[in-house]
Every structure is written in structure tokens, then in C-alpha cells.
N, C-alpha and C positions, 0 to 999 in steps of 0.2 A: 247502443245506449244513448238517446235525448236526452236523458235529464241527467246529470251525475247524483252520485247518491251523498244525503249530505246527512251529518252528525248531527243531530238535533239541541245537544248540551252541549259542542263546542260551537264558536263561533266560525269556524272557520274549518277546509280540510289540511288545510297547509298546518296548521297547532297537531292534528292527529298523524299526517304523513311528518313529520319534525319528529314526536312525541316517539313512535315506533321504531324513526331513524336512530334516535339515542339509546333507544332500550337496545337495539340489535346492537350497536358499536358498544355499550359498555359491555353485553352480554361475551363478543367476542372478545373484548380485554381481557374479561376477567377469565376464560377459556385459554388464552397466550399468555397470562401469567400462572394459570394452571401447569399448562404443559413445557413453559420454559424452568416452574417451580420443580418440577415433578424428577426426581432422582434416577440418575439410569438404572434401568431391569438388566442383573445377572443374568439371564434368561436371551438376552438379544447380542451378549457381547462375547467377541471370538479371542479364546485365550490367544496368546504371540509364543511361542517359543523362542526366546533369544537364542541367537545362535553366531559364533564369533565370524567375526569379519572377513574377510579373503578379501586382501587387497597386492594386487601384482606391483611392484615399482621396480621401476624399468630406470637407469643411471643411461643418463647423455656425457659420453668425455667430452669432458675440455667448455661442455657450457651448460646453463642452468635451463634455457630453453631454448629446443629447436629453432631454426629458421625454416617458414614453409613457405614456397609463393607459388601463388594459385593463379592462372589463368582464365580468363570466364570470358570466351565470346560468344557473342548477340548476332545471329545468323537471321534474319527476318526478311519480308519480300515486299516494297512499294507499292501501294494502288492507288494508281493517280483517279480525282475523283470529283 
């Protein structure tokens, strides 16, 4: 394309490439406040069955928490360089 194609009623393409840029951004607003407005569907949601807890508790004598210590060595090998 030599020549760009130009709007004959606007002055300018920059007012028309602006103009479309707004419509698209309000259009998707008002689309995200559609879908943010929109109520969840019966239809997509997984009943839960509540079902009672099982939890193990296990008694430490004589303290309220164990003492653990952990060793952690770092084995690695030099490259001089």
C-alpha cells in the first residue's frame, strides 16, 4: 500500500483509529461487568458432601512439642576456572 487510505469526513486517521479504540474498550467493560454481574448456573456446580473430620492426635509426655534436629550436608565438587 503507497498511499494510506484516508476518511474523507474526519480530519485525521488517528480520531478514527481513537474512536474504534473506545468503542472496543467500552464494549469489553460492559461484557466484564456482564459476566462479573451474571449469577452462578446450578448446572456448573459440584454438590460437597460434608462428611465428619478424622483427625489422629497423637500425646508427646512430658512436652507440648517434640524436639527434632536435622542435619543437612552440602556434598558438591570445585571447578577451578
Amino acid at each position: 500500500m503507497n498511499a494510506p487510505f484516508r476518511f474523507a469526513a474526519y480530519p485525521s486517521n488517528d480520531l478514527v483509529a481513537n474512536g474504534v479504540t473506545v468503542l472496543v474498550s467500552a464494549w469489553f467493560l460492559v461484557a466484564a461487568g456482564a459476566i462479573l454481574g451474571d449469577p452462578a448456573s446450578p448446572y456448573t456446580q459440584r454438590a460437597v458432601e460434608a462428611k465428619p473430620a478424622q483427625v489422629a492426635v497423637a500425646e508427646v509426655p512430658g512436652r507440648a512439642t517434640p524436639h527434632v534436629h536435622y542435619t543437612v550436608r552440602v556434598m558438591g565438587k570445585r571447578t577451578t576456572g
